[in-house]
N, C-alpha and C positions, 0 to 999 in steps of 0.2 A: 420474930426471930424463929430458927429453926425450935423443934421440940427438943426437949430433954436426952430421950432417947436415939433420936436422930445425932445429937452436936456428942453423945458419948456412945456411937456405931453401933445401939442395941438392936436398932433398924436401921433400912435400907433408904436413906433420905428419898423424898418424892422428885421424880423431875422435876426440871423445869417445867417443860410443856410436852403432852402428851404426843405422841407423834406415831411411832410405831408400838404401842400397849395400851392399855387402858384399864388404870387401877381401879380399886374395889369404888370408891366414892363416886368414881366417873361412871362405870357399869351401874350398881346401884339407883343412881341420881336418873338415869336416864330410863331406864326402867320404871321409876314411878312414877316418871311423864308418859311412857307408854300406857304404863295400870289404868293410869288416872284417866287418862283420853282415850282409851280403847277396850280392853273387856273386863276392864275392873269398871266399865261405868255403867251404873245402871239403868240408864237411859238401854242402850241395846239391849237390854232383857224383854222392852216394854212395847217401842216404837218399832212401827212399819217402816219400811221406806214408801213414801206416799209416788219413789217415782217409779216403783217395780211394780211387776202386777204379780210377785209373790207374795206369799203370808207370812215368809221368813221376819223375821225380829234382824234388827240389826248383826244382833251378835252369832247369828247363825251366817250370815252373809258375809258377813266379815273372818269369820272360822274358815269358811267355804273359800273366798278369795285365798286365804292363807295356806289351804291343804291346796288347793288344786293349782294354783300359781304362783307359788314363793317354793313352799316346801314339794310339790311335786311328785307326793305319796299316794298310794293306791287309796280308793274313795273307800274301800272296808274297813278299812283303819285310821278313821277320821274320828276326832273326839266327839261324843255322843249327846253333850251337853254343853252349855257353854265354863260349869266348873270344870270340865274335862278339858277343855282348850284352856283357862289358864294355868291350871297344873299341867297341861302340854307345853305351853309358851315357859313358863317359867322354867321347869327343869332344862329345857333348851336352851334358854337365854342365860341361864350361868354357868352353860359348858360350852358357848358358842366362843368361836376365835371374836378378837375384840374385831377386827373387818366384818366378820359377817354381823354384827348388833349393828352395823353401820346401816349395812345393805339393806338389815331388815326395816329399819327406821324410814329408809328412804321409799321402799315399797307401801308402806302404812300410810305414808302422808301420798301417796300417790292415789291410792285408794278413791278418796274423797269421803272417806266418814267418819271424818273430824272436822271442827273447825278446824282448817289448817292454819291459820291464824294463832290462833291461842297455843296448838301445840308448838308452831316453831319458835313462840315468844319463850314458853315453857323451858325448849330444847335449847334455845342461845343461851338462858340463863345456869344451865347446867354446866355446859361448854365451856362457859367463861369461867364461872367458879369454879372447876376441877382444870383446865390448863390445858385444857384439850387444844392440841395443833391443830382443829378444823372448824370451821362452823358451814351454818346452810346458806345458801344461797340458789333460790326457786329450787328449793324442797330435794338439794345437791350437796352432799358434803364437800368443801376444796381446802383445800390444806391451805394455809396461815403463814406458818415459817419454815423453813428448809432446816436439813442439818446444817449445812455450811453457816446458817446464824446461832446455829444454835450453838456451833464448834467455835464462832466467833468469841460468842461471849467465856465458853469455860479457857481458850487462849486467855484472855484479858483478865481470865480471875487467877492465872498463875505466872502474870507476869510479872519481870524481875523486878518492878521498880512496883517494891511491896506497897506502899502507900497509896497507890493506883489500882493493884490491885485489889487491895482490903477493902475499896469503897464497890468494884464490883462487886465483892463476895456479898457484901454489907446489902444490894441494891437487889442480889440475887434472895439474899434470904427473905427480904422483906417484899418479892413477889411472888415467892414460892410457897410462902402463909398462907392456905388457902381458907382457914379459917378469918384470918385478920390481915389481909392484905393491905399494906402502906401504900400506894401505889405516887404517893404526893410525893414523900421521900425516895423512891425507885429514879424520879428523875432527880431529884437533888442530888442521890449518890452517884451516878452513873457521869451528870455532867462534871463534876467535881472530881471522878479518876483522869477524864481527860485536862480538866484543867492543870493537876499536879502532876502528870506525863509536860505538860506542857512547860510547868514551872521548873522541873528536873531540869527539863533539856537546855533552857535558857536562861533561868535566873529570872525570871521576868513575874511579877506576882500576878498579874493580870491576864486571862486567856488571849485574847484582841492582840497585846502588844508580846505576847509569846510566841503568837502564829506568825505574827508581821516579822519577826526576827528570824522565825525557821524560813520564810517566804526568802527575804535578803540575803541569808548567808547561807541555805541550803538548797536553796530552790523547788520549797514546798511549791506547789503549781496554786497560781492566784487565785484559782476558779475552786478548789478546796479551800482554799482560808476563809473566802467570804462567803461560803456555803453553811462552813462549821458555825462561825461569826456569827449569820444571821439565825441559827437554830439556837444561838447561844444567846442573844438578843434576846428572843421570843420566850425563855426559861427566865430572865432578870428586866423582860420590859413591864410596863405596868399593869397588863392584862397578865403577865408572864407567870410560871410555877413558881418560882421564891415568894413573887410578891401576894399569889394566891395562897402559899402556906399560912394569912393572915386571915386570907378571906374564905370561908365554907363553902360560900356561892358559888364561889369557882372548882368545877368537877375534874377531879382528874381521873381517868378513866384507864382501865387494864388494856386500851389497845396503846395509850398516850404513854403509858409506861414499857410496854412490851418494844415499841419503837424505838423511845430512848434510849434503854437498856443493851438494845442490839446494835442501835446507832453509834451509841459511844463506847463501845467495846469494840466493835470495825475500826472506827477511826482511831481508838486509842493503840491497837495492833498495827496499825499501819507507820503512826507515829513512832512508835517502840521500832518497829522492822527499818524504816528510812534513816531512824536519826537518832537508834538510840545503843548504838554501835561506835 
């Protein structure tokens, strides 16, 4: 659930998903994957590059890439050590726009003098755990969700048929815990607003024979009902997330949540707009 001072407005609840900012935990978090894999390591203090035929240390050549082709400052006023390039990086990296820590990351892993391997396993797991709307892909940040999902979902959390909407708020709080993430119950809550939009509208306790009723006497279009149907199937079949609420083994994972979440707050607005007038 949200924090204490988050649910009594002493602060500023966290997004959902990071998209245009990047709070302290995300900056932060990201940055000690840079420390860690590039001039906080001390391997570049020690090792040659065995494929230059200079004597520079890694961490000179990598300072040098940085002054003369990222940052693009005159070569006299280049840090003179390599503790001088991280007290350069750093006082820079916490006054940079959160786009440009992007830019930077992506130049770095471009470089080649990291495994770049380790670092982007490093960097996904940042991403994820702080909500970041982007991850990498071949060493590329690309965005994840639009606003428009993201506008989906806060419609659905303040829609009229409160009981629908309480289980998004409910689904929102419990993946926006970035420290204890439910991600198991994000879809339980989520499929659970659409099913009681569904029961509102027809009386029907079962999702299946509530859509078939909206189908016959409103004319939901058939190619929706057994779309939703069969997503709905896949949450209560025997592989399915309810029945995994039993089983550990079964992972539920913050993209399988972040889907449903937005999936069933689309659908559930759609159903509120068509039929609940």
């Amino acid at each position: 659930m949200a924090r204490f001072s988050e649910r009594n407005g002493f602060v500023k609840p966290r997004d959902l998903i990071q998209i245009h900012s990047m709070d302290d935990d995300l900056r932060n978090g990201l940055w000690n994957v840079l420390y860690l894999h590039y001039w906080g390591n001390p391997r570049f203090d020690h090792l040659v590059d065995p494929h230059s035929a200079s004597s520079m240390t890694r961490s000179a050549q990598l300072g040098r890439q940085l002054w003369l082709h990222y940052f693009k400052r005159p070569v006299a006023e280049a840090p003179r050590s390599n503790l001088g390039l991280r007290e350069f990086m750093s006082e820079w990296y916490k006054a940079a726009p959160w786009h440009q820590v992007f830019d930077l990351i992506e130049f770095l892993l471009d470089t080649g003098m990291a495994v770049r391997a380790d670092v982007e396993s490093d960097l996904k797991f940042i991403l994820e755990r702080e909500r970041s709307g982007y991850r990498l892909v071949s060493g590329q940040f690309v965005k994840i969700t639009d606003e428009q999902q993201l506008q989906s979902v806060e419609d659905a959390a303040g829609s009229p048929f409160k009981s629908a909407a309480a289980h998004i708020q409910q689904a929102v709080q419990l993946y926006a815990n970035r420290k204890a993430p439910d991600y198991r119950n994000v879809v339980k809550e989520s499929i659970s607003a659409v099913e009681s939009v569904a029961r509102m509208l027809t009386g029907k306790d079962d999702l299946a024979p509530a859509l078939a009723e909206l189908e016959k006497k409103h004319q939901l279009h058939a190619v929706l009902k057994q779309g939703f149907i069969k997503l709905y199937s896949y949450t209560n079949g025997e592989d399915g997330i309810r029945h995994a609420m039993l089983d550990d083994n079964v992972e539920v994972t913050e993209a399988d949540a972040r889907y449903m979440l937005i999936t069933c707050s689309t659908f559930l607005n759609y159903l509120v707009s068509r039929f609940g007038s």
